[in-house]
N, C-alpha and C positions, 0 to 999 in steps of 0.2 A: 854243659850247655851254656853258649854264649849267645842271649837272648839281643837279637838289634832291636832297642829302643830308640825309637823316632818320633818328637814330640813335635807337634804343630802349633803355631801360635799366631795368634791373629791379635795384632792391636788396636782399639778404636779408641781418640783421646788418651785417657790415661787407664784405661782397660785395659787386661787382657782377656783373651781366653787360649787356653789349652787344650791338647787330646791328643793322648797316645793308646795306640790298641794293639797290643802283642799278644800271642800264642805262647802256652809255656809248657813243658812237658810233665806236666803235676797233676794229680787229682786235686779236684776243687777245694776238699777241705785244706790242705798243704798249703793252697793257695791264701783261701781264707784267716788261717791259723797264722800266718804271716805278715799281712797286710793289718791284721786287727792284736798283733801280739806289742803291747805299746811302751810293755817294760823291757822288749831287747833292742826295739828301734834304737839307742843310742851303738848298741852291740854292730849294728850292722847300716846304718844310715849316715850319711854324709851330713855331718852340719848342724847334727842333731848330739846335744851331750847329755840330755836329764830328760825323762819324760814321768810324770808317774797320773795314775789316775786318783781323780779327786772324788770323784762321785761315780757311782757307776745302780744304775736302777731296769728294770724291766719295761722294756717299751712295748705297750697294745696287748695281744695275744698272743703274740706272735711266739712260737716257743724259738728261745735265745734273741730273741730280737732285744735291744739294750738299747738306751740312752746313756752316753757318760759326759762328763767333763774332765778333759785331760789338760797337764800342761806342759808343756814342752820349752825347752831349753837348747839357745846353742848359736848359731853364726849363720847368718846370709852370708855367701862369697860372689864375689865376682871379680875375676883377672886377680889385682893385687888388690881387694879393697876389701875388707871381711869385717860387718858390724854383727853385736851381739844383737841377740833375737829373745825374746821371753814370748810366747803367744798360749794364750786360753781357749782350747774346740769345744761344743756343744757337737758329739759325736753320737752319728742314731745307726748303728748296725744293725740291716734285716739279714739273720744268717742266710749265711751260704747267697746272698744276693749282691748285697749293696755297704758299702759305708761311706756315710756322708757327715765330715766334720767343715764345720764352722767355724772361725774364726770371733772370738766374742771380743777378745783383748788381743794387741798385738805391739809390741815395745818392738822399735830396731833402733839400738843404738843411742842416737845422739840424736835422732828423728825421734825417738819416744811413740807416742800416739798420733804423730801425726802422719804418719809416713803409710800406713794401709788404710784402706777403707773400707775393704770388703775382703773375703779370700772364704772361696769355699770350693773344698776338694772333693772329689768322688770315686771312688772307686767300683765299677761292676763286674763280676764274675757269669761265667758262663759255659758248663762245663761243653765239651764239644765231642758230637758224636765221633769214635772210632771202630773201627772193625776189626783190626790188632796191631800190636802198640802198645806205647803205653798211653796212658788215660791224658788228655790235653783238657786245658781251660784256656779260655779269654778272659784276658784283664785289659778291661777299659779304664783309662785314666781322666777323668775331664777337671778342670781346675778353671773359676772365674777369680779374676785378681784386680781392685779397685785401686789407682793409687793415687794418693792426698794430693802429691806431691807430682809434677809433670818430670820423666826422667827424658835424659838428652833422646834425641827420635831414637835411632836405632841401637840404640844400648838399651833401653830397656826391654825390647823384643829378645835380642842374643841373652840378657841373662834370666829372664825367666825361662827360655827355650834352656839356657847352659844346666841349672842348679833342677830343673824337673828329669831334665836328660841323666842328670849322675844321679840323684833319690832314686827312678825309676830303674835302671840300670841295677842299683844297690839292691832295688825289691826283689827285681829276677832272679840275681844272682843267690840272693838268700832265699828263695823258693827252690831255683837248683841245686841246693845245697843240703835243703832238709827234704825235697824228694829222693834224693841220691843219697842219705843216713837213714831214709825209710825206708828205701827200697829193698824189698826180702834178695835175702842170699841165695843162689840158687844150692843146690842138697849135690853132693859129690856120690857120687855111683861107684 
């Protein structure tokens, strides 16, 4: 399965916003199990080399709903230019729905603290009815991105659209990957 991811990005000042919404051929939980599995993201994600969870607690009542704190480790790129990244999420997964991490801390490079202001990602799931087939969901992507710092006009649109387009791209691909090692064998007659 090669999932086209198409990410849209709208600028104002030194905002962004994002939104990508694709179809994938997985059950929900594949999907889920995926997008929230935080120790193989360097395994399978672009840009990303260390992630581990610092804190991880029960959010509400929710059964499996969580609160964590992760941090992640690794490089922004764009064309030839690639600074290292350190950034700290306040992450609230309601299963099988939603995960929303936050940005608390965010080092790039030689920018240090100055260079984000804000950065808050989301992801929503949505399984989608079929009649036969295999089982589909919708992953919704929306990402708002504050920045300190004004980048040149149209370079900063091409590379937040660049570096969400290949993360996204990397998430399909590793959802088609562990739907297709789960997928039952069929039985030889």
């Amino acid at each position: 399965m090669n999932e086209v991811v198409k990410v849209e990005v709208q600028r104002t000042g030194r905002r962004f916003e994002a939104e990508a919404v694709f179809d994938l051929a997985a059950e929900a939980h594949t999907v889920w199990e995926t997008v929230t599995d935080y120790g193989a993201l360097p395994r399978f994600m672009p840009g990303i080399s260390a992630c581990r969870v610092i804190e991880r607690r029960p959010l509400g009542d929710g059964e499996g709903d969580e609160h964590l704190v992760v941090e992640q480790q690794g490089e922004f790129r764009f064309l030839m230019f690639a600074q290292a990244m350190t950034v700290r999420l306040n992450i609230e997964n309601l299963r099988l729905r939603s995960t929303e991490a936050t940005a608390v801390s965010f080092e790039l490079g030689l920018f240090s603290r100055r260079a984000i202001d804000v950065f808050v990602g989301r992801y929503e799931l949505e399984a989608l009815p079929t009649r036969r087939g295999p089982p589909r969901t919708q992953l919704r992507y929306t990402a708002q991105i504050g920045l300190r710092l004004p980048p040149p006009p149209a370079i900063g649109t091409v590379a937040v659209r660049q570096n969400l387009t290949t993360q996204l791209e990397a998430v399909a691909a590793e959802i088609a990957r562990r739907s297709s090692s789960a997928a039952p064998t069929a039985r030889r007659r």
